[in-house]
Chimera marker file (.cmm) of the C-alpha trace (Angstrom):
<marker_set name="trace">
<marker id="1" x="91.470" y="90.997" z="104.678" r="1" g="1" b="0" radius="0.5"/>
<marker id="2" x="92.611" y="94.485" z="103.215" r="1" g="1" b="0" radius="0.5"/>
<marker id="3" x="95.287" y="96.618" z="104.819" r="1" g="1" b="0" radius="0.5"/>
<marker id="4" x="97.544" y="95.068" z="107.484" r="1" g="1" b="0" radius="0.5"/>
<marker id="5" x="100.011" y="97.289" z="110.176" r="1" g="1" b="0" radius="0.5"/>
<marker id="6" x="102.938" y="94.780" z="110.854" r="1" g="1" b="0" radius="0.5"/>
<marker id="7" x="105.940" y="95.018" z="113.052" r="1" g="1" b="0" radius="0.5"/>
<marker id="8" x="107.669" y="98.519" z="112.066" r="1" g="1" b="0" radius="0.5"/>
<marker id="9" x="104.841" y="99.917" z="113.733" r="1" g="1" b="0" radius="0.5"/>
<marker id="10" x="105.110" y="98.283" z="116.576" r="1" g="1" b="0" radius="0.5"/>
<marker id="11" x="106.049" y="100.308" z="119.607" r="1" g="1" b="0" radius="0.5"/>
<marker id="12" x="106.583" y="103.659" z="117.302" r="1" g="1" b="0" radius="0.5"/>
<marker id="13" x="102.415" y="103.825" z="116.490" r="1" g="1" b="0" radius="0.5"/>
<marker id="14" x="103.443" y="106.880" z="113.638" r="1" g="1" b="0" radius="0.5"/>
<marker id="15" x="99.480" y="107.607" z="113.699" r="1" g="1" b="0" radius="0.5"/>
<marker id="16" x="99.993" y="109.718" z="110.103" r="1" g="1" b="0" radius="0.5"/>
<marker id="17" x="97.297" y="107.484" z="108.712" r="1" g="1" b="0" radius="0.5"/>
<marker id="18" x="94.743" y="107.780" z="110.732" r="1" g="1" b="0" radius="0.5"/>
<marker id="19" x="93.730" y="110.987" z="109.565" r="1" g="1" b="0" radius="0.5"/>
<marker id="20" x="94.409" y="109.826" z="105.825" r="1" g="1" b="0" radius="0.5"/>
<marker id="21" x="91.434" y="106.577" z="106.150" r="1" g="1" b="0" radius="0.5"/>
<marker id="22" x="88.172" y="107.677" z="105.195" r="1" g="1" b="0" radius="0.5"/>
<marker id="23" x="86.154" y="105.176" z="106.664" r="1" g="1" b="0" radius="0.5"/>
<marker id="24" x="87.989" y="105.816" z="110.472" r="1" g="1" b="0" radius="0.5"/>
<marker id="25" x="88.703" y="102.091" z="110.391" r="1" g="1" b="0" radius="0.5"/>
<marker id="26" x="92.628" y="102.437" z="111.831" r="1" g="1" b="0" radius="0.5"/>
<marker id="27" x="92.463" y="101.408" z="115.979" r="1" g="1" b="0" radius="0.5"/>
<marker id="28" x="94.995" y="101.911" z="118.514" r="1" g="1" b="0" radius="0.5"/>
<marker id="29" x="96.365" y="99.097" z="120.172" r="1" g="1" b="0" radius="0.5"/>
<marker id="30" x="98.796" y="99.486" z="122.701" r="1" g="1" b="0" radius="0.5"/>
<marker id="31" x="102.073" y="99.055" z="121.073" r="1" g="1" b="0" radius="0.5"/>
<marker id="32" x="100.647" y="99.545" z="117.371" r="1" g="1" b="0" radius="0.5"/>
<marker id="33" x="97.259" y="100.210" z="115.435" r="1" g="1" b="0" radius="0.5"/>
<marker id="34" x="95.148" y="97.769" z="113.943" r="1" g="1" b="0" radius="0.5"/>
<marker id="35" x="93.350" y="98.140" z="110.452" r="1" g="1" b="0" radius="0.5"/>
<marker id="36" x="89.651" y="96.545" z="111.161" r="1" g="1" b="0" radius="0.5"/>
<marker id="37" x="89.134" y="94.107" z="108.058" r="1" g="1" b="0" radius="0.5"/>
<marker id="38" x="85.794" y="94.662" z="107.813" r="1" g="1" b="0" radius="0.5"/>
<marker id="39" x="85.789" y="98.431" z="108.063" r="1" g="1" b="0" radius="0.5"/>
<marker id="40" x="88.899" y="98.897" z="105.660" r="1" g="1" b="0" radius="0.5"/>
<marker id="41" x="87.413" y="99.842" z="101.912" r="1" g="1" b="0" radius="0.5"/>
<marker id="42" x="90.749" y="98.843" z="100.462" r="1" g="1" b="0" radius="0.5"/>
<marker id="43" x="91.705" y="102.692" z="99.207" r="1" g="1" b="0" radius="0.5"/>
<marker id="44" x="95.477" y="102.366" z="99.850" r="1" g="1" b="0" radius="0.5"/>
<marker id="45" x="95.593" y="105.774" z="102.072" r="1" g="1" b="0" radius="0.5"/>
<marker id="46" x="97.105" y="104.492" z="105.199" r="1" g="1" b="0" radius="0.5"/>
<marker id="47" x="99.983" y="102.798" z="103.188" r="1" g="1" b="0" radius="0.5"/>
<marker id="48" x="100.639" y="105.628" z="101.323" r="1" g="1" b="0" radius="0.5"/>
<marker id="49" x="100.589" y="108.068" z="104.666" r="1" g="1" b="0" radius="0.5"/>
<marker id="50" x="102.645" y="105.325" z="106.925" r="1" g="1" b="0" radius="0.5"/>
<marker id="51" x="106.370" y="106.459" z="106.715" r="1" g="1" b="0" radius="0.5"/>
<marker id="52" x="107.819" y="103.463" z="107.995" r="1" g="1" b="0" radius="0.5"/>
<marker id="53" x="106.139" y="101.091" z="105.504" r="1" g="1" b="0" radius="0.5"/>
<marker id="54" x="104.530" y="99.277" z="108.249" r="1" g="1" b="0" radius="0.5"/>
<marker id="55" x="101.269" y="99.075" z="106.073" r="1" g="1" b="0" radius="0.5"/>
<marker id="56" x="100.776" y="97.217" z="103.224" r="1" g="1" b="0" radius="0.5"/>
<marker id="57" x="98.095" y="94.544" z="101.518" r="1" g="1" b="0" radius="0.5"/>
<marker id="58" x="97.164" y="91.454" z="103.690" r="1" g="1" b="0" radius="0.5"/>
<marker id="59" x="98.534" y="89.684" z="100.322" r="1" g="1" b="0" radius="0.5"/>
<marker id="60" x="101.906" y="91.213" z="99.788" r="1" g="1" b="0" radius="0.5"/>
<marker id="61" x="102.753" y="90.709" z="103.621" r="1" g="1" b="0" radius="0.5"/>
<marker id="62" x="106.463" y="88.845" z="103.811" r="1" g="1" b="0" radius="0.5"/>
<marker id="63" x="106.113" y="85.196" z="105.138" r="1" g="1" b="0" radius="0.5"/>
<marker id="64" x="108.252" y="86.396" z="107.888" r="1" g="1" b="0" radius="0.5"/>
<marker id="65" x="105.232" y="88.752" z="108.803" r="1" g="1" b="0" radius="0.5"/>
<marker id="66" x="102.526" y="86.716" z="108.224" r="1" g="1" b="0" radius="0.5"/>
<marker id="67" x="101.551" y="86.350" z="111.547" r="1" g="1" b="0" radius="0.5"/>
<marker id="68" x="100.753" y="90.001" z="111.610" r="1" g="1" b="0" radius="0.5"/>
<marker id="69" x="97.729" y="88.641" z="109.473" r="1" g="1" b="0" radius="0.5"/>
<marker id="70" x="95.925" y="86.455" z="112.279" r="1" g="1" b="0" radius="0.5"/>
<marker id="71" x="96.712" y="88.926" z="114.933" r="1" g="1" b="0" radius="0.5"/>
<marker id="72" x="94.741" y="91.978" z="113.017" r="1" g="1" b="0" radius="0.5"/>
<marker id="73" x="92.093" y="89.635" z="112.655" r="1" g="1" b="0" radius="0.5"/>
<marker id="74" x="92.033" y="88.406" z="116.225" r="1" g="1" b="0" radius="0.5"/>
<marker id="75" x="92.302" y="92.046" z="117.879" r="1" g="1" b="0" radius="0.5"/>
<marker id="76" x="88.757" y="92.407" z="116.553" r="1" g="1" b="0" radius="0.5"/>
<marker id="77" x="87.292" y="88.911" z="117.058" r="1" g="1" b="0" radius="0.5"/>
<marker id="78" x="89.024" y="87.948" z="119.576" r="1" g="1" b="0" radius="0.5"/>
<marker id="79" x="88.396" y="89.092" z="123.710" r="1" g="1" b="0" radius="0.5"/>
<marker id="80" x="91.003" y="91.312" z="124.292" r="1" g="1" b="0" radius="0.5"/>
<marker id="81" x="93.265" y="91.536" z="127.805" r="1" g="1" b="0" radius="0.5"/>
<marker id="82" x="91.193" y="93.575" z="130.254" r="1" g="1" b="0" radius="0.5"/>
<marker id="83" x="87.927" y="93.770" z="128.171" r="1" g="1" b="0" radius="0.5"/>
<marker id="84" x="84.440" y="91.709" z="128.419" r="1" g="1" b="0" radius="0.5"/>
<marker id="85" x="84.245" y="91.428" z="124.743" r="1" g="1" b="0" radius="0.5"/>
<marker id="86" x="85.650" y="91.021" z="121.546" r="1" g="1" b="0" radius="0.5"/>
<marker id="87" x="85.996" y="94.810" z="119.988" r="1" g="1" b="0" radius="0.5"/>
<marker id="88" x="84.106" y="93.567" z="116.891" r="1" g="1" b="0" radius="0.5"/>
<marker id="89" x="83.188" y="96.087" z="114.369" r="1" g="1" b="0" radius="0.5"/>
<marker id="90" x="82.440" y="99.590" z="116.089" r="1" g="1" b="0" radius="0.5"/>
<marker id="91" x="81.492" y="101.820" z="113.089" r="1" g="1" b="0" radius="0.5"/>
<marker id="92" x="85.149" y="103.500" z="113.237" r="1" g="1" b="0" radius="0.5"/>
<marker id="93" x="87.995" y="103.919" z="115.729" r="1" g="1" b="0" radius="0.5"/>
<marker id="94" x="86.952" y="107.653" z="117.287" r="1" g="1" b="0" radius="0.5"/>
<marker id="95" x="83.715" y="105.964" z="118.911" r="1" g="1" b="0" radius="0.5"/>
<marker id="96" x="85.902" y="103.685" z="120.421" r="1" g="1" b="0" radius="0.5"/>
<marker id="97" x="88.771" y="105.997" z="121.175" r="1" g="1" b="0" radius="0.5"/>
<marker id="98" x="92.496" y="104.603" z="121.904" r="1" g="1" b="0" radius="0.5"/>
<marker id="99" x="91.815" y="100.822" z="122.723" r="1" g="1" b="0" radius="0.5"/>
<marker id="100" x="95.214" y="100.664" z="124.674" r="1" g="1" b="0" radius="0.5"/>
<marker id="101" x="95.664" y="97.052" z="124.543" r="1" g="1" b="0" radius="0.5"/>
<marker id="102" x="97.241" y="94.505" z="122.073" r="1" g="1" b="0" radius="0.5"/>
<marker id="103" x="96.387" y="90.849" z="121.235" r="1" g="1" b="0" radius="0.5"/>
<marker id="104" x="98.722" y="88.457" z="123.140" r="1" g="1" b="0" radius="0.5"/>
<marker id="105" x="100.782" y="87.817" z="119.409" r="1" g="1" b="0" radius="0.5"/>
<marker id="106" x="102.122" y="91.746" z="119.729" r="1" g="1" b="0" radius="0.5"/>
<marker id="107" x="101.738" y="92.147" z="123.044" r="1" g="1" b="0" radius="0.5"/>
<marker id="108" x="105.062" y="89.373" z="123.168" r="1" g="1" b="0" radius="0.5"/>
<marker id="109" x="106.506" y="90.156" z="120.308" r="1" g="1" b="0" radius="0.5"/>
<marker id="110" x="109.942" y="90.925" z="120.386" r="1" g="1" b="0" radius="0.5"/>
<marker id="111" x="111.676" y="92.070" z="117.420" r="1" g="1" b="0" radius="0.5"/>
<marker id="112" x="114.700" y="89.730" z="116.142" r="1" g="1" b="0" radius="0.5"/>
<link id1="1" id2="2" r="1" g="1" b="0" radius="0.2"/>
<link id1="2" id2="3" r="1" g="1" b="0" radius="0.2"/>
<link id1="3" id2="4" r="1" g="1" b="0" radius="0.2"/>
<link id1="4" id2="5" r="1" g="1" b="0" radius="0.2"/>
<link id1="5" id2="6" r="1" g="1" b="0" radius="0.2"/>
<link id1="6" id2="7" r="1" g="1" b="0" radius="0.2"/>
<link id1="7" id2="8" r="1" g="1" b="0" radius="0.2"/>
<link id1="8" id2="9" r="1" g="1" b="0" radius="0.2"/>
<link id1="9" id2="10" r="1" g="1" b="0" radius="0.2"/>
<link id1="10" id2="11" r="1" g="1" b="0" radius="0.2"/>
<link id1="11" id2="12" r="1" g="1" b="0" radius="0.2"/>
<link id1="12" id2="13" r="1" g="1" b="0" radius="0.2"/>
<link id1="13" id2="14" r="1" g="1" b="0" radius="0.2"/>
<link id1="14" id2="15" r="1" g="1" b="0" radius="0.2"/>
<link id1="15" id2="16" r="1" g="1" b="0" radius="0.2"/>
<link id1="16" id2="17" r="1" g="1" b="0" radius="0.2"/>
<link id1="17" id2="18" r="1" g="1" b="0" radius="0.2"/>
<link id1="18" id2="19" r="1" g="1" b="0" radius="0.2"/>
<link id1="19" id2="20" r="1" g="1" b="0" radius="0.2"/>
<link id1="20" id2="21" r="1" g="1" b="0" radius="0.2"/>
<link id1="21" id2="22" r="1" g="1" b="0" radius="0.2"/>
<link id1="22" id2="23" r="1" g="1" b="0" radius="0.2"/>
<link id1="23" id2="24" r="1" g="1" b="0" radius="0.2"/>
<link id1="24" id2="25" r="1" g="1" b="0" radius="0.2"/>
<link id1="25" id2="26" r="1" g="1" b="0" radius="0.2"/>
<link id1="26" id2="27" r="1" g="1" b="0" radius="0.2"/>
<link id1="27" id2="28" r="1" g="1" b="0" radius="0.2"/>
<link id1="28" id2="29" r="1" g="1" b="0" radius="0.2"/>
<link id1="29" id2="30" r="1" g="1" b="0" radius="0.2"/>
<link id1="30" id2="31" r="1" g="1" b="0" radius="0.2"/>
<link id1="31" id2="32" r="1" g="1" b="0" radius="0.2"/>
<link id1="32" id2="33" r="1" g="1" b="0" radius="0.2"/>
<link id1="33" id2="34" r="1" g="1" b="0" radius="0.2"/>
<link id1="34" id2="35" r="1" g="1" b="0" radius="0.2"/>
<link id1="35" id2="36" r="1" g="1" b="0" radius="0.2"/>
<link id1="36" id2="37" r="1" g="1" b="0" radius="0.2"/>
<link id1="37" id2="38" r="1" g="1" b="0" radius="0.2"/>
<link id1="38" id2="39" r="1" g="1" b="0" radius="0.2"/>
<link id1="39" id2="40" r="1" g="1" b="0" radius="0.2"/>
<link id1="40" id2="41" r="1" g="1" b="0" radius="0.2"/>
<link id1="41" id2="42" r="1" g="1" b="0" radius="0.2"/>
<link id1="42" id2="43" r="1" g="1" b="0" radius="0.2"/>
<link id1="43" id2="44" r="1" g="1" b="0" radius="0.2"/>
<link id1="44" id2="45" r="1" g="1" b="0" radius="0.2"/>
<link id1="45" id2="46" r="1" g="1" b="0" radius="0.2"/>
<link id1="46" id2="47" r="1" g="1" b="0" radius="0.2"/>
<link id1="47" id2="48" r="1" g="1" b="0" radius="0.2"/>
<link id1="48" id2="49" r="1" g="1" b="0" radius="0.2"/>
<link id1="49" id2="50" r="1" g="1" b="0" radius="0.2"/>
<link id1="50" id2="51" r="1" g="1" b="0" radius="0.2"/>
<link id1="51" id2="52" r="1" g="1" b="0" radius="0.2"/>
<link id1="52" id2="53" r="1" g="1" b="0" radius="0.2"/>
<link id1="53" id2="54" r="1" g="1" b="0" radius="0.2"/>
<link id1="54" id2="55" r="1" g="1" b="0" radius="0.2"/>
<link id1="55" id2="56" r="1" g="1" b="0" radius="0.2"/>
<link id1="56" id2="57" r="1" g="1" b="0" radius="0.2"/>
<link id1="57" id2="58" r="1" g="1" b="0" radius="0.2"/>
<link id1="58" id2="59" r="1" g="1" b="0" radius="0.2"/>
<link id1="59" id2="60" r="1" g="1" b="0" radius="0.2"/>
<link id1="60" id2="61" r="1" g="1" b="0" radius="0.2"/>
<link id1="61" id2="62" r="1" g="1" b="0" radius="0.2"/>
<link id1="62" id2="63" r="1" g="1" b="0" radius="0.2"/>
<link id1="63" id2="64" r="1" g="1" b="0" radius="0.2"/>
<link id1="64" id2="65" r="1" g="1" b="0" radius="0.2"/>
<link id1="65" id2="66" r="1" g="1" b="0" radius="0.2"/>
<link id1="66" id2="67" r="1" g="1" b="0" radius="0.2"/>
<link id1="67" id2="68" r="1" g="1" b="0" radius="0.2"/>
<link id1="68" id2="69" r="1" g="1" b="0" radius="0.2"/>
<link id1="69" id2="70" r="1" g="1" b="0" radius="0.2"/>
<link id1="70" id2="71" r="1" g="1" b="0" radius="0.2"/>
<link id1="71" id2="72" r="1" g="1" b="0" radius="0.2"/>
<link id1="72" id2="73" r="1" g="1" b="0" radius="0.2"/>
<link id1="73" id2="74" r="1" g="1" b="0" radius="0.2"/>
<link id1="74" id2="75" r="1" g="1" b="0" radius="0.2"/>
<link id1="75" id2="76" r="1" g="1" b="0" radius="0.2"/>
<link id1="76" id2="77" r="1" g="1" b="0" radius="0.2"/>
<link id1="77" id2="78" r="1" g="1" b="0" radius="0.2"/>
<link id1="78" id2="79" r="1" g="1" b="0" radius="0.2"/>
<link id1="79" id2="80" r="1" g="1" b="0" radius="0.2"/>
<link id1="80" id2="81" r="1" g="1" b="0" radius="0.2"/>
<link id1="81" id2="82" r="1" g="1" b="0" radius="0.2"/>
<link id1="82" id2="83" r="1" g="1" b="0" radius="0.2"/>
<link id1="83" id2="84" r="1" g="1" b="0" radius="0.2"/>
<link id1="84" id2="85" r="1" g="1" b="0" radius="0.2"/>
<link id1="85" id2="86" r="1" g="1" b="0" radius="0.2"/>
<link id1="86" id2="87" r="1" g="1" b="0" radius="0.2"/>
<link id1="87" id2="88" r="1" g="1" b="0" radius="0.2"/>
<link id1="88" id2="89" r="1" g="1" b="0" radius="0.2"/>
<link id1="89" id2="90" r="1" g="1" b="0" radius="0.2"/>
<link id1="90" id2="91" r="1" g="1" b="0" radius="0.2"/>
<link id1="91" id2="92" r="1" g="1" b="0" radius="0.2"/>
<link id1="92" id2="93" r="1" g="1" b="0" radius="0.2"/>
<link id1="93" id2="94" r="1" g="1" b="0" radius="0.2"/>
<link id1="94" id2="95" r="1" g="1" b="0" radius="0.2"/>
<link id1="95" id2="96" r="1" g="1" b="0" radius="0.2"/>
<link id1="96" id2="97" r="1" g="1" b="0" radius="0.2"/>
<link id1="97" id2="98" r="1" g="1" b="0" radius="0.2"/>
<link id1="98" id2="99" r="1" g="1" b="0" radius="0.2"/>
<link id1="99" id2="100" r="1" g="1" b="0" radius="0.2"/>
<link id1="100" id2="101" r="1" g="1" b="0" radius="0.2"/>
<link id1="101" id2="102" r="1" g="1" b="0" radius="0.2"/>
<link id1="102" id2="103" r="1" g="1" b="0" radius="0.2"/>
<link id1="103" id2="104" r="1" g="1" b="0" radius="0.2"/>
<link id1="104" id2="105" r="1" g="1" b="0" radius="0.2"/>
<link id1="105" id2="106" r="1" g="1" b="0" radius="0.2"/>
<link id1="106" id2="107" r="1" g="1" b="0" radius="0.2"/>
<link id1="107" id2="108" r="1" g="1" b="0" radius="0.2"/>
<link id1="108" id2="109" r="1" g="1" b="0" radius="0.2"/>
<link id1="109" id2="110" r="1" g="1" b="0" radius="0.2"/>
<link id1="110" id2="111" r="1" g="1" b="0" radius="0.2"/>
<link id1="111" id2="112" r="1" g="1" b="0" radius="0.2"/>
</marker_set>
């Protein structure tokens, strides 16, 4: 997995990056966005645009954060609360438009 958004984001959703990714592949959850692995080309944009430093490579994230890992991965494989079926890979976030939901992991998450 690429790019992953981890807690700073959550519940402040800065959406500065989504107009920096070129491939559209940043999706709004409802407490933070989600960077779709299989979308994400890698480019580094959205960690560069973020201005809380919630973005960064699925390989530097802290232990303390690596949870953040899974959940990325399951808000796209994964059924989602209040949806029929797992988002999967769309083609980019604006087809979708603001998904409004999180995976159970962020959905609980309190910050400590």
């Amino acid at each position: 997995m690429p790019y992953v958004v981890t807690s700073p984001c959550i519940d402040v959703k800065d959406t500065g990056c989504l107009d920096e990714c070129p491939v559209d592949a940043i999706y709004e959850g409802g407490r933070k966005l989600y960077i779709n692995p299989n979308e994400c080309t890698e480019c580094g944009a959205c960690a560069s645009a973020c201005p809380i430093g919630a973005i960064m490579l699925d390989l530097e994230v802290p232990k303390a954060e690596r949870s953040f890992v899974k959940s990325e991965k399951e808000f796209f494989s994964k059924v989602l609360p209040g949806r029929d079926e797992p988002l999967g890979d769309p083609g980019g976030a604006k087809t979708v438009g603001k998904v409004g939901v999180d995976t159970p992991f962020v959905a609980e998450y309190e910050a400590s």
